[in-house]
N, C-alpha and C positions, 0 to 999 in steps of 0.2 A: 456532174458538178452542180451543186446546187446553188443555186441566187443568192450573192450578199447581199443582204439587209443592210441599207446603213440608214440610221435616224440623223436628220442633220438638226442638232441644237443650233447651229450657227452662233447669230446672236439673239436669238430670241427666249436667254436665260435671266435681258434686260441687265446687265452688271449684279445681278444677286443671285449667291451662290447658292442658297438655298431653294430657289426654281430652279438652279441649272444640276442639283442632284436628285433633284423630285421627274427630272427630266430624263436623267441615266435612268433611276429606277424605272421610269416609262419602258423606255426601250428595250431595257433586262426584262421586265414581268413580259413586255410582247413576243420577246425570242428575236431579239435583231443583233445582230452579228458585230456592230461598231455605234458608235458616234460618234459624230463629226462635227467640229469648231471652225470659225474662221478667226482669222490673227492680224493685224493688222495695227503697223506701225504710225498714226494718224497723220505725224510730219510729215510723212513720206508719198503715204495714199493720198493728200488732201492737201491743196493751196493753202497759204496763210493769211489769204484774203475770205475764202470758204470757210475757214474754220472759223474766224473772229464774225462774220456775217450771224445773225436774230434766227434763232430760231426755238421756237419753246418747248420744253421736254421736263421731263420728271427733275433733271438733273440744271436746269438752269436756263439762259435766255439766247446760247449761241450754238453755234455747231460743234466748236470746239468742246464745248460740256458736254453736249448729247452723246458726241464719238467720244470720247474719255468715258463718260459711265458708263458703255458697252462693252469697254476691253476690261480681259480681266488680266492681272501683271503675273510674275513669273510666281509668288508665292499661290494663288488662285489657281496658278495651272498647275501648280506642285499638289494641289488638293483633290483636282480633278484626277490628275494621274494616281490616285494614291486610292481616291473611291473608286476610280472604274476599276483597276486591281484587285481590289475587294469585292466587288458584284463581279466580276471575270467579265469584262466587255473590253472590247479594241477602245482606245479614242484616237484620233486623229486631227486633224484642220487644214484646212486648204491658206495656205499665205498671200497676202494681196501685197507682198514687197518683198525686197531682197533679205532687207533686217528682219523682219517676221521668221521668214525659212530657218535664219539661222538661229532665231529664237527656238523653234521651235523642232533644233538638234540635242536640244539640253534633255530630251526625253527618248526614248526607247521605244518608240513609234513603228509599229511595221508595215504603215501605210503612208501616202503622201496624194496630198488631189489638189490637183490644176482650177480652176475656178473659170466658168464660161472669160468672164473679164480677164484674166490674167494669161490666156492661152498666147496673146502678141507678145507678151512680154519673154523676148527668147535668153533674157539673162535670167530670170528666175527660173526657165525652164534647164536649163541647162544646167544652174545649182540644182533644183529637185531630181535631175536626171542622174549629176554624180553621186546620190546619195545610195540610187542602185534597190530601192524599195519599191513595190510593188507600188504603180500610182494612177492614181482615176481622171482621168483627163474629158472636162467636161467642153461640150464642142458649141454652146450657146454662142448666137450673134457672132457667128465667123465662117468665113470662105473653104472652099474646098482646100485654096492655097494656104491659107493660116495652119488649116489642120494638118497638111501634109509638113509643115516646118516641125511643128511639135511632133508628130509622127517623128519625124528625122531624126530629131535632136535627141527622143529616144533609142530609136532603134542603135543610133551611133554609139550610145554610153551603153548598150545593152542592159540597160532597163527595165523591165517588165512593167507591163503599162494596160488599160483598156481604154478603148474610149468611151464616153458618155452620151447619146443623142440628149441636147437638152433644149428647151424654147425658155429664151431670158426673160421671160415677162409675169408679172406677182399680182394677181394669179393668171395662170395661163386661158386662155378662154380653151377648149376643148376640139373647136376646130383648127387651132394652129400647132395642135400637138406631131403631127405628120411622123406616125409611129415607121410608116417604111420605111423613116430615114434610118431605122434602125439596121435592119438589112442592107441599104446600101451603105452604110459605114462598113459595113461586114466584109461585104462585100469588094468594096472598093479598095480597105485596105490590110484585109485580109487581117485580123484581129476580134478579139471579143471585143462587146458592146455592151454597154451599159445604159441604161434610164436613170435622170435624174430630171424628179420632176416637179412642177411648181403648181399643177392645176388644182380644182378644189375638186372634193371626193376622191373617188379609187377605181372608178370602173378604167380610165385611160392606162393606169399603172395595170392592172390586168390584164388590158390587152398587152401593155408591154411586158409580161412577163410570158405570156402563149406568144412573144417571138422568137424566145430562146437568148434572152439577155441576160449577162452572167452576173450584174451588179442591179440594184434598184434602191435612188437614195431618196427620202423624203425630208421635207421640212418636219418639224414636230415643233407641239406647243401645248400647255395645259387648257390654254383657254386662246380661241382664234381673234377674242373679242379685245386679249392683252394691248397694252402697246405697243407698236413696233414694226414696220413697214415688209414684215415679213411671215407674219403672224395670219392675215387671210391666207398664205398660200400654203398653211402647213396643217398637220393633222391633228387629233385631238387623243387623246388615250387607247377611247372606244375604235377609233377608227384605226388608229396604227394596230391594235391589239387583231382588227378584223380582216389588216392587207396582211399581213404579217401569215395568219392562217390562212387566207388565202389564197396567197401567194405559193405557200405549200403544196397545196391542197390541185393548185394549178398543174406546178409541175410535176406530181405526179399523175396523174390525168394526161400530161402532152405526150408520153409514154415515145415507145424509139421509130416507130412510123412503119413497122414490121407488120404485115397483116401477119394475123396468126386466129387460129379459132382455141381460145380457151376453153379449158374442160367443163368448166360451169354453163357453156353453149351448147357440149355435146347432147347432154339429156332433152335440151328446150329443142333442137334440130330434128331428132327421133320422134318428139310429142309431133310437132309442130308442120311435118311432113310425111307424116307415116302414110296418109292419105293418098300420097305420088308414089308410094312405094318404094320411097327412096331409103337409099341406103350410102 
């Protein structure tokens, strides 16, 4: 089974839909399998002392602007849906609330993701469980216990699910990536495992894909240098275009762990020993 690619637009298409299709076509030209949105109902996500609180953005002087220009409404997402269609790419989004999910039933989605933040949240887990879609459940900033709840709450709805090793932090420094956590997810709870991840460059997603991870999601962005507090920790064109083949390129190289001598060995074995008389 080969490794889904998922590019995650998140919000980093800044509320214009014109990056956030110059964004799919990223993802199409690299050969990635989906992309992925976040949704997020801001009454709901955010105090109304937070929201109305100073903070300066393209969009105005408070919080409440900033997250309003980020979401896009249901005619946006009708657009989205309608160009990935047309490029032949999945989309998806992970929902930071209960109303978000069921926003985001009005669409024909054959995916659904858990978000490191939202994995406590066992009412939304439990609406994303009965929807019975395959879904990526990201394990950032939570206990062995946390995970085993969501764990549950799948396995109970019969679900199909994986889990994600992820580090919540933007960008991830390189030493707190703790790729083994990979294996013992696997491990521990007998399930595929997926990478999603926030560090800068490609070499740590490398490694995570020579551990035998079935999913690998990145941030993506045209420019790292954009606005938007998620924008260092995601890729650039060049660079999705270079995980993307290499990530190929990986597994098949990690090949089934079978020693075997291939025939292209036999004749270099003959040259190479003839000297021992070996046969």
């Amino acid at each position: 089974m080969s490794i889904f690619i998922i590019a995650e637009i998140g919000i980093n298409h800044n509320g214009d839909m014109s990056i956030c299709k110059e964004l799919i076509d990223v993802a199409v030209e690299a050969g990635c399998n989906a992309v992925k949105f976040q949704k997020r109902d801001i009454n709901k996500v955010y105090t109304q002392d937070f929201l109305d609180s100073l903070r300066e953005s393209p969009w105005g002087k408070t919080q409440r602007e900033q997250k309003t220009g980020l979401e896009f409404n249901i005619d946006e997402y009708k657009q989205i849906d309608k160009y990935c269609k047309e490029k032949n790419i999945e989309w998806f989004a992970s929902a930071w609330d209960i109303n978000s999910q069921y926003f985001l039933r009005q669409f024909n989605l054959k995916y659904n993701k858990v978000a490191s933040a939202m994995i406590v949240d066992e009412e939304l887990l439990t609406a994303i469980a009965s929807e019975k879609k395959h879904t990526f459940i990201s394990t950032g900033m939570t206990t062995y216990k946390q995970i085993q709840t969501a764990f549950d709450i799948f396995k109970k709805a019969n679900c199909p699910f994986e889990l994600m090793h992820t580090v919540s932090t933007y960008p991830m420094k390189d030493e707190d990536a703790n790729l083994n956590m990979i294996n013992t997810l696997r491990n521990k709870f007998n399930c595929n495992v997926g990478y999603s991840g926030h560090e800068v460059g490609l070499a740590v997603s490398y490694a995570a894909a020579a551990l035998g991870i079935t999913s690998l999601e990145r941030h993506i962005t045209l420019n790292r240098a954009m606005y938007g507090s998620d924008q260092s920790a995601s890729i650039e064109p060049a660079g999705l275009r270079q995980l993307v083949g290499a990530v190929k390129k990986i597994e098949k190289a990690m090949g089934d762990g079978v020693k075997r001598n291939i025939e292209a060995e036999k004749p270099i074995a003959k040259k190479l020993r003839e000297h021992l008389y070996w046969k």
